[in-house]
C-alpha positions in Angstrom: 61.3 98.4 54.0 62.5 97.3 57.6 66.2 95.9 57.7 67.2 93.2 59.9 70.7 93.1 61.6 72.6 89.9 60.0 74.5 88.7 63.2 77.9 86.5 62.8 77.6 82.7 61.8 78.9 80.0 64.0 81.3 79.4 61.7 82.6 83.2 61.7 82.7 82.9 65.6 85.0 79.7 65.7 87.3 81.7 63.2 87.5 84.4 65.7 88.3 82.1 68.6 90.6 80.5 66.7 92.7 83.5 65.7 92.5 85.0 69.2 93.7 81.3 70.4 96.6 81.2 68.0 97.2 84.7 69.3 97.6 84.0 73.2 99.6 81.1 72.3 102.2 82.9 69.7 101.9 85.7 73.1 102.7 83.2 75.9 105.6 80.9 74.2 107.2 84.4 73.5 107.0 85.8 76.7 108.5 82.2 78.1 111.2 81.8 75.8 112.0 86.0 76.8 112.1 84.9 80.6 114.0 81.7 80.0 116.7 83.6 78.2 116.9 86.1 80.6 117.3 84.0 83.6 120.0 81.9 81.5 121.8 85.3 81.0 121.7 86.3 84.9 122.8 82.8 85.3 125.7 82.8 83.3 126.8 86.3 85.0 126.7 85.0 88.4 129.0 81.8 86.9 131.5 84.3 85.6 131.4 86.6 89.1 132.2 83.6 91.0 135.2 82.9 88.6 136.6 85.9 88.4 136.5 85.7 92.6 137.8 81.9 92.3 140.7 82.8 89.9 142.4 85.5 91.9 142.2 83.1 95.2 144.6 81.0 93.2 144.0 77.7 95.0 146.8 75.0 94.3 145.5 72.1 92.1 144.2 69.5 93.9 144.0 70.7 97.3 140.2 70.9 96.9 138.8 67.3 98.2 135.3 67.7 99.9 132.3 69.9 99.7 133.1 71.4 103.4 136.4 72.8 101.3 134.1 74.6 98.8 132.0 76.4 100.8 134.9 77.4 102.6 136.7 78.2 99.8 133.9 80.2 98.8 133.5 81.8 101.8 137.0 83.4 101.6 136.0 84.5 98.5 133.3 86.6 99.8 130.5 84.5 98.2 127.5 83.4 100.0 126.8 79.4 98.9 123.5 80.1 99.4 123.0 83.1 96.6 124.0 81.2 94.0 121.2 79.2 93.3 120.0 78.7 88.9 117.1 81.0 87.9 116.8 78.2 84.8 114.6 75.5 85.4 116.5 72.0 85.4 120.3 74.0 85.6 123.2 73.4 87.8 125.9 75.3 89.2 128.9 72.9 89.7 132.1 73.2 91.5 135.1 71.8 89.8 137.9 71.4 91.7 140.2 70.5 89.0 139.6 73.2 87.6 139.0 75.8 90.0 135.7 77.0 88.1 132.4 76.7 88.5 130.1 75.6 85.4 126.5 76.1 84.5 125.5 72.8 83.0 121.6 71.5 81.7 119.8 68.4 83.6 122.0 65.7 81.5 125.3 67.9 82.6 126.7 69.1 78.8 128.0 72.3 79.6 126.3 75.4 79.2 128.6 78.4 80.5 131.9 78.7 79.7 131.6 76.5 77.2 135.4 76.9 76.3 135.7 74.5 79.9 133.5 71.8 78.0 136.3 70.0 76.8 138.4 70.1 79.8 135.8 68.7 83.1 135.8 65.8 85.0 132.3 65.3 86.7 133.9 62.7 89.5 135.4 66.0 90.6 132.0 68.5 90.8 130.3 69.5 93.8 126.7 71.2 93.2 126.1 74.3 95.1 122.4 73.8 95.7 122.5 70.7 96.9 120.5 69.4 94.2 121.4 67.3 90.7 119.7 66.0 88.6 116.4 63.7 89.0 115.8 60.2 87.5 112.6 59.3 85.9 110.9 56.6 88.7 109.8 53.5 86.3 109.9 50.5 86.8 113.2 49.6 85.2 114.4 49.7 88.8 111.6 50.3 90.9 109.5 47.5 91.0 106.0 46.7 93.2 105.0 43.6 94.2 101.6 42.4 92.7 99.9 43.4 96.2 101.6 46.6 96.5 103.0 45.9 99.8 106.6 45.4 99.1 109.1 47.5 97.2 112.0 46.5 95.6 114.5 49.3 94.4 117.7 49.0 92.2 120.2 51.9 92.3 122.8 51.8 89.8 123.5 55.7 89.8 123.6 58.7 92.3 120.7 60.1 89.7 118.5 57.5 91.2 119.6 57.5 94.5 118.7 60.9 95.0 115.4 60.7 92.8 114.0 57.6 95.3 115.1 60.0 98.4 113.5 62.8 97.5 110.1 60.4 96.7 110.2 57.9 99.2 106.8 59.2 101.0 105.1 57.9 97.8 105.6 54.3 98.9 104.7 55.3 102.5 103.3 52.4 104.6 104.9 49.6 102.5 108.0 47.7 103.1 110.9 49.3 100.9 113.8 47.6 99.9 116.9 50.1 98.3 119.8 47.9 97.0 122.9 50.0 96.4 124.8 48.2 93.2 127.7 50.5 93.0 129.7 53.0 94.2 127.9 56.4 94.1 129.5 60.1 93.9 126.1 62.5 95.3 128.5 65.5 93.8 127.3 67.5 97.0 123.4 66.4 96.4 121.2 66.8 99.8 120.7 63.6 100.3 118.4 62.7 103.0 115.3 59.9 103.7 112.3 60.8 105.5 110.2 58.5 106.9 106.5 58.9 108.1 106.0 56.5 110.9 105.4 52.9 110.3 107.9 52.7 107.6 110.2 49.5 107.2 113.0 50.2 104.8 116.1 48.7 104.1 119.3 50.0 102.8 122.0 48.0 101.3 125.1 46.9 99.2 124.4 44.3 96.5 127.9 44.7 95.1 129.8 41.3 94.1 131.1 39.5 97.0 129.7 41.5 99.5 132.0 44.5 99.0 130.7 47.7 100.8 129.0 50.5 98.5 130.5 53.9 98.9 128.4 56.5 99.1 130.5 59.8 98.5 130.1 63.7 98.5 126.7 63.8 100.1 126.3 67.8 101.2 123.2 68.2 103.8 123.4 71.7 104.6 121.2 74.4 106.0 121.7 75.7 102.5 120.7 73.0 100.6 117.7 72.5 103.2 116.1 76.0 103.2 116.1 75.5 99.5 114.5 72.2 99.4 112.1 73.4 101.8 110.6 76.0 99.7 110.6 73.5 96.6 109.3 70.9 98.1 106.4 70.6 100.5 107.6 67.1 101.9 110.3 68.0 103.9 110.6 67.8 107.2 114.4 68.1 108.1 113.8 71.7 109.8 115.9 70.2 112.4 118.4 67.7 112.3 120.3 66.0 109.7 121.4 62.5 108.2 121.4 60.2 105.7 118.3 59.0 107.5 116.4 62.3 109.4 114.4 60.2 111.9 113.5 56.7 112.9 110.5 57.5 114.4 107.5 55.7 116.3 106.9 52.3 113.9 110.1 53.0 112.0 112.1 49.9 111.2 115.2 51.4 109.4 118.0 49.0 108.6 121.5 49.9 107.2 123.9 47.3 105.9 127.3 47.7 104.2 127.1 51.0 103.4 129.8 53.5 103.4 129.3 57.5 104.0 132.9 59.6 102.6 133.9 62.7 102.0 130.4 64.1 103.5 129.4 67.0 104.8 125.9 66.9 106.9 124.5 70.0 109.4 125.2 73.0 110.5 123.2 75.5 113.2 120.9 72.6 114.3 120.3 69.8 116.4 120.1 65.9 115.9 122.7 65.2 113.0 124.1 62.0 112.5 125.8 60.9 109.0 123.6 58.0 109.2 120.4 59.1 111.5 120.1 62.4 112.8 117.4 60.8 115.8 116.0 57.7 116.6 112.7 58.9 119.0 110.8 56.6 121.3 108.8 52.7 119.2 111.7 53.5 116.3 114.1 50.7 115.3 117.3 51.3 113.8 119.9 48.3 112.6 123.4 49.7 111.4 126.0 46.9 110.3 129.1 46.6 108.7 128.5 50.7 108.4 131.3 53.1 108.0 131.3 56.9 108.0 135.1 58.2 106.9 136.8 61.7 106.1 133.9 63.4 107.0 132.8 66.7 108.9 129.6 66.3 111.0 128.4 69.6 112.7 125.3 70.8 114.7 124.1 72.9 117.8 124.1 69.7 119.8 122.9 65.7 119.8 126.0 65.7 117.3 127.6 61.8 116.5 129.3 60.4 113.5 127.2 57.9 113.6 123.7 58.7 115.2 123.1 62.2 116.3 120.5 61.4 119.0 118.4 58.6 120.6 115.5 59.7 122.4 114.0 57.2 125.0 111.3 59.4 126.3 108.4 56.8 126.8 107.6 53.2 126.2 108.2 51.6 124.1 111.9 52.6 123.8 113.4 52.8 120.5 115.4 49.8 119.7 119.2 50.6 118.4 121.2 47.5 116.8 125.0 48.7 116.1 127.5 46.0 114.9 130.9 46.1 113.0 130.7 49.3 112.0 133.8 52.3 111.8 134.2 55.9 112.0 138.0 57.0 110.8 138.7 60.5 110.1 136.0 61.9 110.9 135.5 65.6 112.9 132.1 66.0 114.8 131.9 70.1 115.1 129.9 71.2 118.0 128.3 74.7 118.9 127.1 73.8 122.4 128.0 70.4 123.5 126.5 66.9 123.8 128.5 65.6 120.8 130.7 62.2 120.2 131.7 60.1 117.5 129.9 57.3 117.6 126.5 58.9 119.0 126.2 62.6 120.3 123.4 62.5 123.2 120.8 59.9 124.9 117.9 61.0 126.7 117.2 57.8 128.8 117.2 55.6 131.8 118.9 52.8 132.4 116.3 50.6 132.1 115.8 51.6 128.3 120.0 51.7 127.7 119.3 48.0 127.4 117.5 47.9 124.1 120.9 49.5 122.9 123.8 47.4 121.4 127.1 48.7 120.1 129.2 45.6 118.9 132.6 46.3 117.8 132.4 49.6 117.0 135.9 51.2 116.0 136.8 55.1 115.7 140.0 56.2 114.4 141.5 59.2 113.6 138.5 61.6 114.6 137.9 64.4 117.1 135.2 66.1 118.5 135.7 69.9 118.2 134.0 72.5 120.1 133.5 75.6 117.8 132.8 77.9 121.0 130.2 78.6 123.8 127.2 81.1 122.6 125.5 81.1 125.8 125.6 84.7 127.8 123.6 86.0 130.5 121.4 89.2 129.2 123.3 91.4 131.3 126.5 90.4 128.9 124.1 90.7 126.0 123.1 94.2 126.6 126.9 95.3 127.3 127.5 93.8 123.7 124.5 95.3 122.2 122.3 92.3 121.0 118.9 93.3 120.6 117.8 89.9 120.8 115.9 90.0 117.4 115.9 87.5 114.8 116.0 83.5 113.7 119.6 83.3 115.1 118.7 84.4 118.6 117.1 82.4 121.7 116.3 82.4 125.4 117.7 79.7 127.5 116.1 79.1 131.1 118.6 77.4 134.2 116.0 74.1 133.6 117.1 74.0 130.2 113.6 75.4 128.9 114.2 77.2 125.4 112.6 80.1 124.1 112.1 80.4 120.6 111.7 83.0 119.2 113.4 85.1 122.4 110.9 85.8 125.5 112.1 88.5 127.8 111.8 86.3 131.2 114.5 84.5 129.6 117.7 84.4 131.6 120.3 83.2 129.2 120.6 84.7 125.3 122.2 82.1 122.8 123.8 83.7 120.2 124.4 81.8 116.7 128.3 81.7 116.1 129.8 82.1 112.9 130.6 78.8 111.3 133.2 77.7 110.8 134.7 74.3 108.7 138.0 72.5 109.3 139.9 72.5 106.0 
């Protein structure tokens, strides 16, 4: 008698699948919550390196004030800002300089490592080391879109969602956005930074009662924090230049009311860095009033100003620049190669389109420009010194001013990136 094979029943099969599903599941949550801890453990070991380096510095208490004084605090220590980054998703490493520690905290900023500091902190006194904190939700609590979309209207009551609409501003791209500052705001060393992408009309202003400027404090836009948000974030552009604003660009209408910029440190080896716009390129339009920028350290390459980095008037139309009742007071512009100043660093323009500029009452107290040193050298002085002209902080400089980058060998000049350094 001829047997037939009995197969497996549908229902057998789903069993299967089910078990194997269960499996992968059980499989992958384990192998997440094994990579979580482990980053959380390296986390916490670079924390305690950095303390044991921070307590045998023994800084005096208080005499840390500004983010520019932590890196170059850290600097003495030997640490390298940029290293010291969370492997944790939705961490923090904050500075505090009452305390002389740093602390690893989680997105709503309890304390995670040490946790015997939990009791003691002060957040008014942290500075973040990646230039980032934490995110606000966007919803419509205080973001709100008119009915046609066009226009939108933004309430910022905390540096959490000042930096979340920054970082998302290209979402509203093409509409007319409206960013009304309620209250003071401590960034805690946050990169923050607006881009704009042509044809944008945004505003930027105080709403406080009876017209009192909103301080906008501890805003830290370094080449640290930007090489980082570059490779998180694929929509920015701020490869060169810095500022509260990096570009008013062709169809840009940028305008800045009542707003105060303090204890900020924006730039470093690059060009175009303003605290308020880094550059203001040819058909952008650009309104600062009642605008103040104080005990602050701007620094670039060149095109370096307190106010506005550079204005660029390299075709019609020209851009438009509106300046009126605004300050700069204790403020150092740091330059590597020239073309600096504080109120505006460089314009590239004739004198024709000078006349779409207006500085009214513009007061500066207090602040210097300071030349950090030359770094041009002839190759001939290169070779004696034993550059080999390789690398991102090398290029070629030509008499007409034409740059090579990376180095080309019928270069005449060699710049050479200088150490940086911060005035304390």
């Amino acid at each position: 008698m001829k047997q037939t094979k009995k197969g497996f029943t549908l229902v057998e099969l789903l069993v299967v699948i089910a078990i194997l599903a269960i499996l992968a599941t059980v499989s992958v949550v384990g192998y997440t919550t094994f990579i979580e801890k482990a980053n959380r453990s390296v986390d916490e070991q670079a924390v305690a390196q950095i303390n044991t380096a921070l307590m045998a510095a023994n800084i005096p208490e208080g005499s840390i004030t500004n983010i520019a004084q932590v890196q170059a605090l850290l600097d003495e220590c030997n640490l390298e800002i940029e290293d010291y980054k969370p492997l944790s998703k939705e961490k923090f490493f904050f500075y505090d300089s009452s305390l002389n520690r740093v602390i690893y905290t989680d997105n709503n900023y309890n304390v995670l490592y040490p946790q015997e500091l939990a009791d003691d902190i002060n957040k008014e006194s942290w500075f973040s080391l990646s230039g980032s904190i934490f995110e606000a939700t966007l919803s419509s609590d205080w973001v709100n879109e008119s009915a046609d979309s066009n226009h939108v209207i933004v309430t910022v009551g905390s540096a959490e969602q000042l930096f979340a609409i920054s970082n998302n501003i290209k979402k509203y791209s093409g509409k007319t956005i409206e960013i009304n500052i309620t209250t003071d705001l401590n960034m805690m060393g946050a990169a923050l930074s607006f881009s704009s992408t042509n044809a944008d009309v945004i505003t930027l202003k105080s709403t406080k009662t009876g017209g009192v400027p909103a301080v906008i404090s501890n805003i830290a836009i370094t080449e640290a924090a930007i090489e980082d948000s570059k490779e998180n974030a694929s929509n920015w552009p701020r490869d060169y230049g810095g500022g509260l604003f990096y570009e008013v660009g062709a169809g840009d209408i940028i305008t800045i009311e009542n707003i105060t910029i303090s204890n900020a440190q924006i730039g470093g080896y690059m060009g175009n860095v303003g605290a308020f716009v880094g550059r203001v390129t040819t058909g952008g339009k650009l309104t600062l009033t009642n605008c103040r920028v104080e005990n602050s350290i701007i620094i670039g390459q060149k095109k370096v100003g307190a106010l506005i980095g550079f204005a660029q008037f390299a075709s019609s139309p020209s851009p438009v620049i509106a300046v009126s009742g605004c300050s700069v007071d204790n403020v150092t512009v740091q330059t590597y190669e020239g073309e600096a100043g504080t109120v505006m660093g460089a314009i590239q323009a004739t004198t024709t389109a000078c006349e779409t500029m207006g500085f009214n009452s513009v007061t500066v107290t207090n602040s210097k420009v300071v030349y950090i040193g030359t770094s041009k050298i002839t190759l001939a002085e290169a070779a004696q010194l034993g550059y080999n002209y390789e690398g991102a902080e090398f290029y070629g400089l030509q008499d007409n001013g034409t740059e090579y980058r990376p180095f080309a060998s019928d270069a005449k000049y060699l710049i050479i990136k200088v150490e940086q350094k911060f005035v304390k």
